[in-house]
N, C-alpha and C positions, 0 to 999 in steps of 0.2 A: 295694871298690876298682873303678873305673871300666877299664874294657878301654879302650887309647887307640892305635888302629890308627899306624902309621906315614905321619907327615906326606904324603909322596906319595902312596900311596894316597885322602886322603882330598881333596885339593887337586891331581889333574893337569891340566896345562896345557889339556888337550885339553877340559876342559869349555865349553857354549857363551859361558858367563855370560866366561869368558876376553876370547874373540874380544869380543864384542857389548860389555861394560861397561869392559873395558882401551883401547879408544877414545878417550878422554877422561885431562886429567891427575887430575878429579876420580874417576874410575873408578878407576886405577890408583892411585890411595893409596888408595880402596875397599880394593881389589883386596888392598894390601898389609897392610891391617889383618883380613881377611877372617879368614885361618888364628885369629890371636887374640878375632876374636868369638865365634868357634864352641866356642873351647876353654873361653871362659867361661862362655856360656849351657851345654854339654856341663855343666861340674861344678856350678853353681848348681844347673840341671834335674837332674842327677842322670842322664844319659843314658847310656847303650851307643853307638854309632855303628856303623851300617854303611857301605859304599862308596856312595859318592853317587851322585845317578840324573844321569843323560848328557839333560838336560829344558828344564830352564829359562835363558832365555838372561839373564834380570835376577837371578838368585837361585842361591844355592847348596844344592841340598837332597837329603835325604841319609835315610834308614827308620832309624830307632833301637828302641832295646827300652828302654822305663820300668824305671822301682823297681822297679812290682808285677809284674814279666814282662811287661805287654801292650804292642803293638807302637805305634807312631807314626810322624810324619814330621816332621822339622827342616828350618823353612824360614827360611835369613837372605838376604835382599833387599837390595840396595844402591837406596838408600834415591830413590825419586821418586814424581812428583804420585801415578801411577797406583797404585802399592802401598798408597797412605795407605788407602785404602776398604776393604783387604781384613777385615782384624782388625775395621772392625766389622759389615763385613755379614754375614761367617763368623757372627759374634754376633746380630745379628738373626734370621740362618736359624736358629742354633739345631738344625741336622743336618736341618732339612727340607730337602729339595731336594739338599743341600751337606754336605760334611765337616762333622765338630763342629772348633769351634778349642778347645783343650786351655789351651796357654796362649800368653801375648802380649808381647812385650817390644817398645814404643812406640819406645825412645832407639832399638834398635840394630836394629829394623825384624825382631824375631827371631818366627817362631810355631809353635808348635808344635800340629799338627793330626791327626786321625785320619787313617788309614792304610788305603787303598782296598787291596782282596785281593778276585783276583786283580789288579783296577788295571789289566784291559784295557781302551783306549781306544773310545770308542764307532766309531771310522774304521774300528776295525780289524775290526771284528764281521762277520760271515758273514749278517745281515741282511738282507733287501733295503731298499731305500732309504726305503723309503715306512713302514719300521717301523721304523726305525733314528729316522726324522723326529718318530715320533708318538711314542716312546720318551723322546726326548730335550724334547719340545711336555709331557709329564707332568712332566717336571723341572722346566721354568721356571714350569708352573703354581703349583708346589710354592712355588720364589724367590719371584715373586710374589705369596703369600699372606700372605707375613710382612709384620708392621709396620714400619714403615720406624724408626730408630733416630736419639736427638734430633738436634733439627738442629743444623746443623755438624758434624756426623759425617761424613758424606759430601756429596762434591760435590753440585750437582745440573745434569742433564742438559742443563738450558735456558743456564745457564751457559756450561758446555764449549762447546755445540754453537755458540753464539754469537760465541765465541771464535775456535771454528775455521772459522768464515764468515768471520769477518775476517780472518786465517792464510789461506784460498782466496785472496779477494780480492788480498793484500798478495804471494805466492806467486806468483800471475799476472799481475800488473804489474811485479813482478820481475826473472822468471827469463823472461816471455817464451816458453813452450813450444810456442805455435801450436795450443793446444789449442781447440776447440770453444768460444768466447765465452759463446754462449748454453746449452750444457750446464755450463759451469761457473758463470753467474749461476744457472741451476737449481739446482744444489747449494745454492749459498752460502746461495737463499731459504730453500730448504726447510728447512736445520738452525737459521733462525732461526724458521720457522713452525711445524714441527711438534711441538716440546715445547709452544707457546702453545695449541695446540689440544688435546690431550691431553684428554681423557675421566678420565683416572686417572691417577693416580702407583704406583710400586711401588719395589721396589728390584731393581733391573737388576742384571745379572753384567756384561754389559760387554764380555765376551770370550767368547761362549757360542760358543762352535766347539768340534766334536766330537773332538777331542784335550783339551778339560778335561771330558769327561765321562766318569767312570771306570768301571768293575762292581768291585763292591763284595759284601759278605755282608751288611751289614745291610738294607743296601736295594740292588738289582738296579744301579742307577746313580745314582752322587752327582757334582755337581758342584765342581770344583778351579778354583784359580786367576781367581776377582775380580776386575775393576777396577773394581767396583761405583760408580754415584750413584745419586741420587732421581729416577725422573722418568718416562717415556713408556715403557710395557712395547712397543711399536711397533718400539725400538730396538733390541733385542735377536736377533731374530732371522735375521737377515741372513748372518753368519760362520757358521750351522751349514747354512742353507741353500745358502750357495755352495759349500762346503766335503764337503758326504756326496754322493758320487757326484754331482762335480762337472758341475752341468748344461751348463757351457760347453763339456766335450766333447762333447759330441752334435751329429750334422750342422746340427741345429736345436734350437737349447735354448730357445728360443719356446715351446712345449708342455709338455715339462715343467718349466720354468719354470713357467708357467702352473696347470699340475696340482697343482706344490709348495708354491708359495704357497699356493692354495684349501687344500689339505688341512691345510696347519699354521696357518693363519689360521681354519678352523675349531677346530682343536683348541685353540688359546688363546684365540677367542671374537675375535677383530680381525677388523678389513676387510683383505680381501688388496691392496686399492692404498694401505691407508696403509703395510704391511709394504713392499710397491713402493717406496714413495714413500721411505720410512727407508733403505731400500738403494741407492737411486736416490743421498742424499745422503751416504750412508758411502762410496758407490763413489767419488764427486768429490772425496769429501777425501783418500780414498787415493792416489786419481789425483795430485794434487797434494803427498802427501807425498813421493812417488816422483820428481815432479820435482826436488822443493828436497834429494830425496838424489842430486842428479845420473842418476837412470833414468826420463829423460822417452822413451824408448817403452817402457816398463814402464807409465808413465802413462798413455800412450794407448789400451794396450792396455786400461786400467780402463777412462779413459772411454768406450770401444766396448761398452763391459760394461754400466757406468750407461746409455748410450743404448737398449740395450734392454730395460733395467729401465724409466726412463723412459714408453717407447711403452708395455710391457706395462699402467704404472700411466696411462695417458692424458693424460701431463702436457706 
C-alpha cells in the first residue's frame, strides 16, 4: 500500500509553479487537474511521495522512494513548447553530463528521473569562480558528446533563434521602448547568423545556468532541467557565465568578463567572441522579452549588458 501524504501538504499554494502558471485560464485548469495527475502517475509508478521541492516555477516536483527502495524524482510539467525536449534529451544523454530519465509519460508531460544527493546547487558552492566555471565547461563537454536523437525529437536551434529575430523585430515596432535601434538590429542578425554558421551541431541544454547544476554521488555534478534543441554548442554558455559570481557586479566587468569568457571558451574548445557574440544575441532577446512583459527598464538595463558584451566581441 502506497503512503499517500495529506492533500496540502503535497499541493500548497505557496509553490512557485502557483503564482507563475495560474496566470493564464489555461494554467489554471492545469492547475486544477494537477493534484489528479500526480495521484495517477503516484499509483501506476508505484511511488512513495515526499513534500515537494519549493523549485520549479513550470512543474510540480516532488523526491519519492521506488518499489525497490531507491530514491527518485517526480517531475509533472504543465505542459509547453519548452518542456517537449526534455524527456528526449534526458534520453540521449543517457546520465552523461545529466540525470538518468527513469521513466516518461508523453500525454501528461510526467518524468520521472534520478535523484541528485546531496542536490547542492552549483551557485551555492564555496568555489571560487573560475572553478566553479571550469567545473560546470566538464559538464556541457559531457552534453555535447552525446548523439543527438532522431530528428523531430527536438527542436533545432536555427529555428527558434529565427523565430525569435522576428518576435525582437515585431516587439520593437510595437511596444516602442526607445531602445537602442541599432543594438537591437544587432541581435535580431545575429540569432539568424549564428546557428548558419556553426562549425558543429550538439544537443544543447538550453538553460545551463548554475542552479540546474546539482552535486550528486554518482558523478560530482549532473545537470537538471532541459529545454534542450539541436544545434550551435556557442549557445549554451552564456546563463552560467552571467549568472556565477555575477560579473556585472564589479566596478568594471570589462575584465573579467574578458578573463571568463577566454577561460571557458578554452575549456569547451570555441572562440571566445562567438560565445560573445551568442550572449550578445540572448541578452537582446531578453531585453525585449522584458519589454512585451511591461519591464522596459528591466529591458534597458539588458541592453547596457548586451552592449558591453557587444564591444567585448568587436561587433
Amino acid at each position: 500500500m502506497v503512503r499517500v501524504p495529506p492533500s496540502d501538504d503535497l499541493f500548497p499554494t505557496d509553490l512557485p509553479v502557483y503564482a507563475t502558471v495560474g496566470s493564464t485560464p489555461d494554467g489554471r485548469a492545469w492547475l486544477d487537474r494537477l493534484p489528479a495527475t500526480v495521484r495517477s502517475v503516484q499509483e501506476e509508478w508505484d511511488l512513495r511521495l515526499g513534500a515537494p521541492l519549493h523549485g520549479g516555477s513550470c512543474s510540480w516536483v516532488a523526491p519519492v522512494h521506488l518499489p525497490d527502495g531507491g530514491d527518485a524524482v517526480l517531475k509533472v510539467t504543465w505542459p509547453h513548447r519548452e518542456a517537449a525536449g526534455e524527456a528526449p534529451a534526458l534520453r540521449a544523454w543517457d546520465g552523461s553530463g545529466a540525470v538518468r530519465l527513469l521513466r516518461h509519460d508523453r500525454e501528461r508531460y510526467a518524468l520521472l528521473v534520478e535523484r541528485c544527493a546531496p542536490g547542492g546547487e552549483l551557485d551555492g558552492s564555496p568555489l571560487p569562480a573560475d572553478a566553479r566555471l571550469l567545473l560546470a565547461a566538464g559538464v556541457l563537454r559531457e552534453l555535447w558528446a552525446a548523439p543527438a536523437p532522431p530528428d523531430g525529437e527536438l527542436e533545432r536551434v536555427a529555428d527558434v533563434c529565427a523565430e525569435w529575430a522576428g518576435t525582437i523585430e515585431d516587439r520593437m515596432a510595437r511596444i516602442r521602448p526607445g531602445y537602442d535601434p541599432g543594438l537591437v538590429r544587432l541581435g535580431a542578425r545575429l540569432l539568424r547568423e549564428l546557428p548558419a554558421t556553426a562549425t558543429r551541431e550538439v544537443v544543447v541544454h538550453g538553460d545551463f545556468n548554475p542552479g540546474n547544476i546539482l552535486s550528486a554521488r554518482r558523478r560530482p555534478w549532473l545537470a537538471i532541467d532541459p529545454k534542450s534543441m539541436v544545434g550551435d554548442p556557442g549557445y549554451d554558455p552564456w546563463p552560467l557565465l552571467e549568472q556565477i559570481d555575477d560579473p556585472f557586479e564589479y566596478d568594471d566587468p570589462r575584465p573579467v568578463l574578458r578573463e571568463r569568457f577566454a577561460l571557458v571558451a578554452d575549456a569547451l574548445d570555441e572562440p571566445p567572441a562567438r560565445l560573445l557574440a551568442w550572449a550578445t544575441a540572448r541578452t537582446v532577446e531578453n531585453a525585449l522579452w522584458c519589454a512585451d512583459q511591461g519591464d522596459v527598464q528591466d529591458g534597458e538595463e539588458e541592453l547596457e549588458v548586451a552592449a558591453t558584451l557587444a564591444a567585448l566581441a568587436g561587433l
